[in-house]
N, C-alpha and C positions, 0 to 999 in steps of 0.2 A: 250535843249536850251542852256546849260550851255556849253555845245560842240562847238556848232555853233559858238555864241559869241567868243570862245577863235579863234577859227577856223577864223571867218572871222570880229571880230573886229577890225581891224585895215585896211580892205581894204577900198576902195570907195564907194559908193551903189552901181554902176554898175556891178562892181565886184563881192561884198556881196551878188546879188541879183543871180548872174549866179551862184557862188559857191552854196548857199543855194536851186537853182534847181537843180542841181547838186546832192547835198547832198538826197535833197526826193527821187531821180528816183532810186539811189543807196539801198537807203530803202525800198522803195515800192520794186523791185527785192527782196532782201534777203530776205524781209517776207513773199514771195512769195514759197521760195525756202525752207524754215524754214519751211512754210506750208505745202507743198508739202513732205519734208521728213520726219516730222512724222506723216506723212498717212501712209505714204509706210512703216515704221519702224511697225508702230501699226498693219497695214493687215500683213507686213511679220511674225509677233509675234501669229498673231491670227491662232488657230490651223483649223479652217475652216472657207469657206469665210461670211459665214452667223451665227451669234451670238446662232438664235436658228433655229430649224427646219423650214419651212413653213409647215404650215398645208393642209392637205392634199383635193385636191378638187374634187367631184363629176365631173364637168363641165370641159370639155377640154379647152383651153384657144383658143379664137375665131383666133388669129393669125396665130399657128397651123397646120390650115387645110391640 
């Protein structure tokens, strides 16, 4: 918030109000993108795609056929 205010303390509201949507869509993007790269960072680090085995099943899986 302390950003904001310096950022758009001295405009109008109309101004302050588009700046500051502005400012979220910017945000909401990069934590998206933040998010997204350490997925990929963490699966590319992981030595196999699955943490541990699945266990093994009797039954073929009914999709399969």
């Amino acid at each position: 918030m302390a950003l904001r205010n310096r950022m758009t303390g001295r405009l109008p509201y109309q101004n302050d109000a588009a700046a500051t949507i502005q400012m979220v869509k910017n945000t909401r993007m990069c934590r998206a993108y933040v998010i997204d790269r350490l997925f990929q960072l963490r699966v590319a680090a992981m030595k196999d795609l699955k943490e541990t085995p699945a266990a093994e099943r009797d039954e073929p899986e009914p999709w399969l056929d």
